[in-house]
ROTORRO-841741 format. One record per residue (C-alpha): x, y, z; residue in one letter; residue number from 1. Coordinates in Angstrom, 2 decimals, decimal comma, padded with zeros to 5 digits. Layout:
BEGIN
+---------+---------+---------+------+-----+
!      px !      py !      pz ! rest !  nr !
+---------+---------+---------+------+-----+
!       X !       Y !       Z !    a ! NUM !
...
+---------+---------+---------+------+-----+
This chain:
BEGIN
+---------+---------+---------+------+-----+
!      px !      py !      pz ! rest !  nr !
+---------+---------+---------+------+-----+
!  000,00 !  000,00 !  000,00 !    x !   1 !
!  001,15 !  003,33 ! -000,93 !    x !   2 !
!  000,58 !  006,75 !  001,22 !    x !   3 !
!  000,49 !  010,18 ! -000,81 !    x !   4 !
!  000,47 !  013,31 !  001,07 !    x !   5 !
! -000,88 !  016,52 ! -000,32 !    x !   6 !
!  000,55 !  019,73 ! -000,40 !    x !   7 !
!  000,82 !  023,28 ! -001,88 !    x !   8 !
!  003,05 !  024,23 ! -004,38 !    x !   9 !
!  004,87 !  027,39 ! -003,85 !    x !  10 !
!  007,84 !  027,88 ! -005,67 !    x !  11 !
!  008,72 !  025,99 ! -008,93 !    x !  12 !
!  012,66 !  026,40 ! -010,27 !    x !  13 !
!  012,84 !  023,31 ! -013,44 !    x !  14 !
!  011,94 !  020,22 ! -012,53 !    x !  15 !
!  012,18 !  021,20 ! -008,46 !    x !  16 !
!  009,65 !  022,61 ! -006,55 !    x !  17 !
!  008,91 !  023,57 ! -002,90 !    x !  18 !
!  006,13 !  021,71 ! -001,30 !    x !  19 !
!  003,73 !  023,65 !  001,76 !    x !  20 !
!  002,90 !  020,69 !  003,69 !    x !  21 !
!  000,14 !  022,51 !  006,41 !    x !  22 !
!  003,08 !  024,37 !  007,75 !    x !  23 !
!  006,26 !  021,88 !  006,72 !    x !  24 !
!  007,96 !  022,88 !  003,71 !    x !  25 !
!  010,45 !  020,51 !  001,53 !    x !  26 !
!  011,47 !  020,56 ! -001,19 !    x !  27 !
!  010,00 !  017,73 ! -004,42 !    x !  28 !
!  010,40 !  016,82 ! -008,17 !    x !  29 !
!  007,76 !  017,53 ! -010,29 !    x !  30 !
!  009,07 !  015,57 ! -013,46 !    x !  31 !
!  005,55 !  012,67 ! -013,56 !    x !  32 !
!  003,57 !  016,10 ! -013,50 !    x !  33 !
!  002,37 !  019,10 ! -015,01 !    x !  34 !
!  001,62 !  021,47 ! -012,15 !    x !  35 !
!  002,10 !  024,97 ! -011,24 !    x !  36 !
!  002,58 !  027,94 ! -008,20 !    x !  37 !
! -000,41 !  027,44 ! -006,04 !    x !  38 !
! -001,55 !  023,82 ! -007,92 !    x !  39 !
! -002,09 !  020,68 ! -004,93 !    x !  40 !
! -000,41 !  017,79 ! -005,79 !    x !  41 !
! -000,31 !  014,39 ! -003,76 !    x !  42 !
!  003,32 !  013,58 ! -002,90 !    x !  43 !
!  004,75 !  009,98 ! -002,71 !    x !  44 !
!  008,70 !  009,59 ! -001,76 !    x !  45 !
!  009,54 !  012,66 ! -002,30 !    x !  46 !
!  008,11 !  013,43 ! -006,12 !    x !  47 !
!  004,26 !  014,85 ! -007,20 !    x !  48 !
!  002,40 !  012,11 ! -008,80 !    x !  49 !
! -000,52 !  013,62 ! -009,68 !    x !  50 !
! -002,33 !  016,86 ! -009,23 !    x !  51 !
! -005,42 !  017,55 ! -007,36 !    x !  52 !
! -008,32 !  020,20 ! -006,98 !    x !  53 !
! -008,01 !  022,21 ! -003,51 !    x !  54 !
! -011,33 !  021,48 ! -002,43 !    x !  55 !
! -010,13 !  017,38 ! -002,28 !    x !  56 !
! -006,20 !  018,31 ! -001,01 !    x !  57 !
! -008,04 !  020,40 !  002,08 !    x !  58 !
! -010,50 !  017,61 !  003,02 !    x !  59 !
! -007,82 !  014,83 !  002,91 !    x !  60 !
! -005,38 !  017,09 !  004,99 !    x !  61 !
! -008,29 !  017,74 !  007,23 !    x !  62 !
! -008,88 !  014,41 !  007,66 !    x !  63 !
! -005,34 !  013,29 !  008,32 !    x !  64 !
! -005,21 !  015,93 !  011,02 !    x !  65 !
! -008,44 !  014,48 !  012,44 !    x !  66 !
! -006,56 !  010,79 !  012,18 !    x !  67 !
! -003,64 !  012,23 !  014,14 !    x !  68 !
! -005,77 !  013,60 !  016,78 !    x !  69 !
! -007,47 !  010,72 !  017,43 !    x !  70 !
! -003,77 !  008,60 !  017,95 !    x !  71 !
! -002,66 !  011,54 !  019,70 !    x !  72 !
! -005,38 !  010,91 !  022,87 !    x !  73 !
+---------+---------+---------+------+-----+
């Protein structure tokens, strides 16, 4: 089973692009996608594999939050 992760594209330079992750920022490769500033993308090892609507990106990241919370207690 694979995990993806979305996040926020902020700054593209080539094929490199830093990643908002809710707060975390890293840097990933965008070379399996065509995305741009601002664009959500789901991250898997470290590259964008595909590119997502905000609307989805901020539900899943809510509910990973809510996931974490509920490990957390």
């Amino acid at each position: 089973m694979c995990l993806a992760i979305p996040a926020k594209i902020i700054k593209i330079d080539g094929h490199k692009a830093i990643a908002d992750f809710g707060g975390l920022e890293q840097e990933i490769r965008l070379d399996l996608v065509d995305a741009k500033e601002n664009d959500y993308v789901l991250v898997h090892v470290g590259y964008a594999i595909q590119t997502i609507d905000e609307e989805d990106a901020k539900e899943t990241i809510r509910l990973f939050n809510e996931l974490a919370e509920s490990i957390e207690e």
